[in-house]
N, C-alpha and C positions, 0 to 999 in steps of 0.2 A: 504493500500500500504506500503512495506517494505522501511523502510530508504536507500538512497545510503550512500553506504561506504567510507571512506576515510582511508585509511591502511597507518598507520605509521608501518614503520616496525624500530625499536628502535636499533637493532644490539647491546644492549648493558641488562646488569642488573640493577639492582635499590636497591639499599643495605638499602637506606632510603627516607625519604619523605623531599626532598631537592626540588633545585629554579628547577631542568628542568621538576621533577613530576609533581611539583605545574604548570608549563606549560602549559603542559600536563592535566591536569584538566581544565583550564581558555579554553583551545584550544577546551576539547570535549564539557563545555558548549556550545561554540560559534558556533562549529560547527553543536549543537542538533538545536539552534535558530532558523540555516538557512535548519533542516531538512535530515541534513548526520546525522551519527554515526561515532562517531572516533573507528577505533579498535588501539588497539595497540600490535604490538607486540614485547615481552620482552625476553632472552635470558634463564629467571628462572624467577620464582614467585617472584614478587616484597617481597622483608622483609616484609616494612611496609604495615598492612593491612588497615594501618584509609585511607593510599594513592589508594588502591585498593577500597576502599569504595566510598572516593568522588568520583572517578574517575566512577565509575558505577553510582555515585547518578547525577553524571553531563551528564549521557547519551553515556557514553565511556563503552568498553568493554577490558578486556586483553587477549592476545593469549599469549602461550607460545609456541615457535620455538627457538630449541638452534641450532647457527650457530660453535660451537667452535669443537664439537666431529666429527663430518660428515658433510663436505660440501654437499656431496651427497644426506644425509637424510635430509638435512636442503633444498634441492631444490627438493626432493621430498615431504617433508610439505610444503613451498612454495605454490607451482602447487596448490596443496588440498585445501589451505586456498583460492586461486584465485578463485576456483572450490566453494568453498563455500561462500565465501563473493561477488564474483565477482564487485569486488571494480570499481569507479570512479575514482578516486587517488590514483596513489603511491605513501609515499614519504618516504624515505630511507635513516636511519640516519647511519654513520662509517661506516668506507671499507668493512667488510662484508656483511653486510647488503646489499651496494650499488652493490656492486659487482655481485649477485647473483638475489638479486629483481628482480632491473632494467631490465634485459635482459626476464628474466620470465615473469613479467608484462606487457612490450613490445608485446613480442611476443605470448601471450594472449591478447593481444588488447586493450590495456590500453592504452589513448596517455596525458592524463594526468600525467606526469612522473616529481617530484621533487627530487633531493638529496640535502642534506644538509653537508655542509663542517665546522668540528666542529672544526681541528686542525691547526695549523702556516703550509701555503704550504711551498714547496719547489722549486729551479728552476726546470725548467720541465727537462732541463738534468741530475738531480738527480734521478728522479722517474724511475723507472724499465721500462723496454720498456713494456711488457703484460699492467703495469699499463696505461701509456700513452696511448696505443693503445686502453684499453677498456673507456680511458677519450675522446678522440679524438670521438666513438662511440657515449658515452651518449651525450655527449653535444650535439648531433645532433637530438636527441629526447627526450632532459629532461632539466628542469629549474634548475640553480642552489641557491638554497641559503648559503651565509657566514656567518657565526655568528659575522666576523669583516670587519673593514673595510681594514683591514690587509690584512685577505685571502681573501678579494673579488680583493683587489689589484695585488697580487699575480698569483691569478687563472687568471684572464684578460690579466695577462704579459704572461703568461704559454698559454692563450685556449683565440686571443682576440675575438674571435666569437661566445662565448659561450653568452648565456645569465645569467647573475648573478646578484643577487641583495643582496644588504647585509643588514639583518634584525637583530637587536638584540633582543637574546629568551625576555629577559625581566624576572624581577623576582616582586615578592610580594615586597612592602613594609617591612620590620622590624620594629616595633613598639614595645613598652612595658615599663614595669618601671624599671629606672636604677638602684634606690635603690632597690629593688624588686630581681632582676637581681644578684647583687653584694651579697646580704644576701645570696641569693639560691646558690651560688658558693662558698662561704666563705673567699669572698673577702672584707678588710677590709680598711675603708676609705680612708686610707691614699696610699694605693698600686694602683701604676700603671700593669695596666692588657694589654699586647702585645698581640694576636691574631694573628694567622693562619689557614684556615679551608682548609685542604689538604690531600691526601694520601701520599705515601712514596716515591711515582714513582719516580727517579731519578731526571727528567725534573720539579718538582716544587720546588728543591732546598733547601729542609731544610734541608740539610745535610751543605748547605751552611749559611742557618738562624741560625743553631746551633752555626756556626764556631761564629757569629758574635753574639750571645747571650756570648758566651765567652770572647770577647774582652769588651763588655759592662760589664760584671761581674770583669773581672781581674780591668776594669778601677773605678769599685765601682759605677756604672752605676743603677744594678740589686739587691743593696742594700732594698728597697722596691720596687721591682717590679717581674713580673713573667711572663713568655712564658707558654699561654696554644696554645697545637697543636690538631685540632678534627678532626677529618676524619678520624684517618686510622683502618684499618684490624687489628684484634690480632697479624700475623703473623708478618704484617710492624711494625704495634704496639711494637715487639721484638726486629727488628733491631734496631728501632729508639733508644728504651731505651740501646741499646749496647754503641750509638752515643754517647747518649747525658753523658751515666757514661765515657766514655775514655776521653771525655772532660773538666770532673769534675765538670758539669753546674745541676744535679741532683734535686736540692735542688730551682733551681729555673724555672724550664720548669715541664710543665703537659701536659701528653701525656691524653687524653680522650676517643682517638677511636674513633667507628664509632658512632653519636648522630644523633638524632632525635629532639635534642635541641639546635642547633643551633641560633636559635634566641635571647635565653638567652646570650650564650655565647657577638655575636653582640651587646645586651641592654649591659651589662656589661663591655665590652673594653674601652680601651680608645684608640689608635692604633693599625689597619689591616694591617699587611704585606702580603706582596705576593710576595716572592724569586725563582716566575719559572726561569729556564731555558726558555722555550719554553712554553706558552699560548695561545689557541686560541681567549678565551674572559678575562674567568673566572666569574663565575655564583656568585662565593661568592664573589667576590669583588665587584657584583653590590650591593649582598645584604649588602654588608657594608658600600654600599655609602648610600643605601637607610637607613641606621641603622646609618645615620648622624656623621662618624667613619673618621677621618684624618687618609689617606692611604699611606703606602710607598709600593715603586713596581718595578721589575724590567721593564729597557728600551726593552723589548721582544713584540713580539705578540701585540695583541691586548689590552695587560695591559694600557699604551699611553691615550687609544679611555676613559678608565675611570679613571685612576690617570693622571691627568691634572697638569701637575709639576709646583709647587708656585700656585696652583689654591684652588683644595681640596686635595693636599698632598707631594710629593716628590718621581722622579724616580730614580733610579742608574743603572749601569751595572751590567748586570747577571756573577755569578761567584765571586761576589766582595766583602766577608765579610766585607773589611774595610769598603766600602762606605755604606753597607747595615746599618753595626752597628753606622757611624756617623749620617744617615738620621733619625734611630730610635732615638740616641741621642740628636741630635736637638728640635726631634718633645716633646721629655719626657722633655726637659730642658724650653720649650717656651710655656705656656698657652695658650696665645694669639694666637700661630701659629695655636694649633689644634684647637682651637674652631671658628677663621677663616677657618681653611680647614674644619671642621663637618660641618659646615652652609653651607660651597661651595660641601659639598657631596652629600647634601639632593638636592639644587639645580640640582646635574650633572645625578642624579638617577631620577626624577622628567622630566625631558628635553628629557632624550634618553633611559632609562632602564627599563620602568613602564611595568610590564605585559600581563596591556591591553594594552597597543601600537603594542608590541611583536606579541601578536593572533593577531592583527586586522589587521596589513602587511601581515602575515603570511597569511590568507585567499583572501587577496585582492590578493596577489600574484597567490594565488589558482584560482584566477577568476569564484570564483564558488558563 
């Protein structure tokens, strides 16, 4: 007898083997357990192929459907993949995806119907009327999941009849050796190592981290110490380095691009910033709690739900160089603070962010 299906359909790419992949594996084991097959489907061929590996050694499968060229052809592949998997579950990750699935899987017969809301909502009189109208819809035949307790806040004040639950995805553990860590980077004892794992998008603000690695340099702050940034694209990767020369700050930020090593970089820090604008959860700041890391954050999104201000780190206001650059100051000036806040990170990553908590809501929610 053929497995039933469970169709993630992802609406998005996968440039490397980060916390939502690793997900994503943890999810198709658990789902093999209980006798589904996760498909998933991705936008382009994952980068990484060790993640398409486990991902099929854990009982998962990948499709490729790109939603960005032709809505059209993406809802004529759609149809096909229904026709061919004839899936148990939808569940339908970012407005594309959700937008186009849902209605398809619907009306193929599917009443198993999830979407998942990954970004800071908005008031509902900000959203497009078509958008509202096709929410006002789903919610009447689909579950929703939040990634925070922000958006599940949020979407309830917008839709209070909707059904939502808020799950956070959960990431691996960080583990490893710091000395280890610090060698492979070429980071040397006595340097303090700042962290940021991000793209260039506008909305995560290191245009604004930059401003505040400046004020930390001109104050003689960044004397021994250094801003590495990893996440982004060659392309952002350009602007950024435009940024960071007009500011003069060169010499002490490392732009790294898109890694696969991530988790070094975490063994190796000493403090995680996180200068979104706007946040739904953020995947790497659990992994920095989980990676026992004193965090500064802005008061946005769902950033709050894991930098616990005076707990395990410090929040400011978004757009705020000064306060960003005093919080990093503080935590670089005071031993005691950060390794008070690493101990309460491991703690807050342990309580609400562990991966297996993440799958194991995520399916109870499935009722399957």
């Amino acid at each position: 007898m053929e497995d039933k299906v469970v169709l993630q359909v992802m609406g998005m790419d996968s440039s490397k083997y980060g916390g939502i992949e690793r997900f994503n594996v943890e999810l198709a084991k658990n789902l093999r357990a209980k006798g589904f097959k996760g498909v998933f489907v991705y936008e382009e061929e994952p980068a990484n192929h060790v993640f398409v590996d486990d991902l099929e050694a854990a009982g998962g499968e990948i499709v490729i459907l790109n939603s960005r060229k032709s809505k059209l052809r993406f809802c004529k592949g759609f149809v096909k993949l229904m026709k061919q998997y004839r899936p148990v579950l939808v569940h339908a990750h970012f407005t594309k995806a959700r937008f186009y699935a849902i209605p398809i899987a619907y009306f193929m017969g599917v009443r198993k119907l999830f979407v998942t809301i990954h970004s800071t909502m908005v008031p509902k009189r900000e959203i497009k009327p078509h958008t509202r109208l096709w929410c006002w819809w789903a919610n009447k035949v689909s579950k929703v999941v939040a990634v925070s307790e922000n958006i599940r806040t949020v979407y309830k004040e917008n839709w209070p009849d909707a059904e939502v639950k808020r799950i956070y995805l959960g990431v691996e553990r960080i583990e490893g050796d710091r000395g280890e860590s610090r060698e492979k980077l070429g980071i040397g004892n006595g340097q303090t190592m700042l962290l940021t794992v991000s793209n260039f998008n506008r909305i995560k603000g290191l245009d604004v981290l930059s401003k505040a690695v400046k004020i930390l340099k001109d104050s003689g702050m960044m004397h021994d110490a250094c801003l590495y940034i990893v996440g982004q694209p060659e392309a952002d990767k350009a602007e950024l380095t435009t940024l960071v020369g007009e500011l003069g700050i060169d010499e002490c930020v490392k732009m790294e691009g898109i890694s696969n090593e991530v988790p070094t970089y975490l063994m190796a820090a000493d403090i995680y910033v996180q200068p979104s604008r706007s946040e739904g959860i953020g995947l790497a700041l659990m992994e920095a709690a989980s990676a026992s890391l004193p965090l500064v954050g802005t008061r946005v999104g769902g950033i709050p739900e894991i930098v616990r201000d005076g707990e395990n780190g410090l929040l400011v206001e978004s757009e705020n160089a000064e306060q960003l650059a005093e919080a990093i100051a503080k935590l670089m000036r005071d031993e005691a603070m950060r390794k008070h806040f690493a101990s309460n990170s491991l703690k807050v990553y342990k309580e609400d962010f562990s991966v297996s908590g993440g799958v194991s809501q995520t399916i109870d929610y499935y009722g399957i």
